[in-house]
C-alpha positions in Angstrom: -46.7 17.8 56.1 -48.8 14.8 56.4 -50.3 15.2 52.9 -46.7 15.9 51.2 -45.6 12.2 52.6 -48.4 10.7 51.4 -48.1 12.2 47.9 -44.8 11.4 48.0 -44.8 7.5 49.4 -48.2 7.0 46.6 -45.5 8.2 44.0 -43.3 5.7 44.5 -45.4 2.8 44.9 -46.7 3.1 40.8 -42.9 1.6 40.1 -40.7 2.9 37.5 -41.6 2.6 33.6 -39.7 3.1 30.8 -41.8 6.4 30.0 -40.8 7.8 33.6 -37.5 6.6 33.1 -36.6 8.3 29.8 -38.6 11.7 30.9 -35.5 14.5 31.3 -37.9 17.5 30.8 -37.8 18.6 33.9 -34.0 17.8 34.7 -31.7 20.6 35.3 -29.1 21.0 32.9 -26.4 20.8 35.1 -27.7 17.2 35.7 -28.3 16.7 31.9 -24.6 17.3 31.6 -23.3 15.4 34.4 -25.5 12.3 32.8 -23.7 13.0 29.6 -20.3 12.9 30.5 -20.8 9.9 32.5 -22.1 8.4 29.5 -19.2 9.5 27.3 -21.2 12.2 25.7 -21.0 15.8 23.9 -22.3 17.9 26.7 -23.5 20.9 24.9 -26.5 22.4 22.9 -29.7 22.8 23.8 -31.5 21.2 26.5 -33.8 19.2 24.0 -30.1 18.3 22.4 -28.8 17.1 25.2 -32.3 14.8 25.9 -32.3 13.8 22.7 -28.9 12.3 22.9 -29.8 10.9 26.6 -33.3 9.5 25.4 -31.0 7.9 22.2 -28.6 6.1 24.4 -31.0 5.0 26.9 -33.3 3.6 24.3 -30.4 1.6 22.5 -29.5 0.3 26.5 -33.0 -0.9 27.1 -33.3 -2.5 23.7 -30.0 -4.3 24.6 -32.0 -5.2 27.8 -34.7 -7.0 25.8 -32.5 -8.6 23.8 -30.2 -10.0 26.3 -33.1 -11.1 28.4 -35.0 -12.9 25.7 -32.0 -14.5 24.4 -31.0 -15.8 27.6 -34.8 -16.9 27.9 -34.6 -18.7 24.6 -31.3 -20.3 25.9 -33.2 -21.9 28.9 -35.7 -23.5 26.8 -33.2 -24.6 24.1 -31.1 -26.3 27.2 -34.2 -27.9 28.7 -36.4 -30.8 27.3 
């Protein structure tokens, strides 16, 4: 038991990427679809369908991100001397 809570607290202390972030392979598809429809997606096809269409939307999200954080950085510098 010891050994399982110290895989399990090591795991979580790498941090989130965007690579672990976007990996659905080992999501259940009953959780694929739930994601879906709370994104306003089709929920059927195959699972690699339905992770396609996640990975696609969450792509285009974090792209926003970027943008929207370097513009705002820009913004700041623009503003200040």
């Amino acid at each position: 038991m010891r050994d399982l809570s110290t895989a399990v607290n090591r795991d979580d202390s790498k941090g989130s990427t965007s690579a672990d972030a976007n990996d659905f392979s080992m999501t259940r598809v009953i959780t694929l679809k739930k994601m879906l429809d709370k994104k306003g997606l089709a929920v059927d096809g195959s699972c690699e369908a339905m992770i396609a269409r996640l990975n696609k939307t969450t792509n285009a999200c974090e792209r926003y991100r970027q943008w929207h954080t370097m513009r705002n950085l820009l913004n700041v510098a623009v503003v200040q001397p």
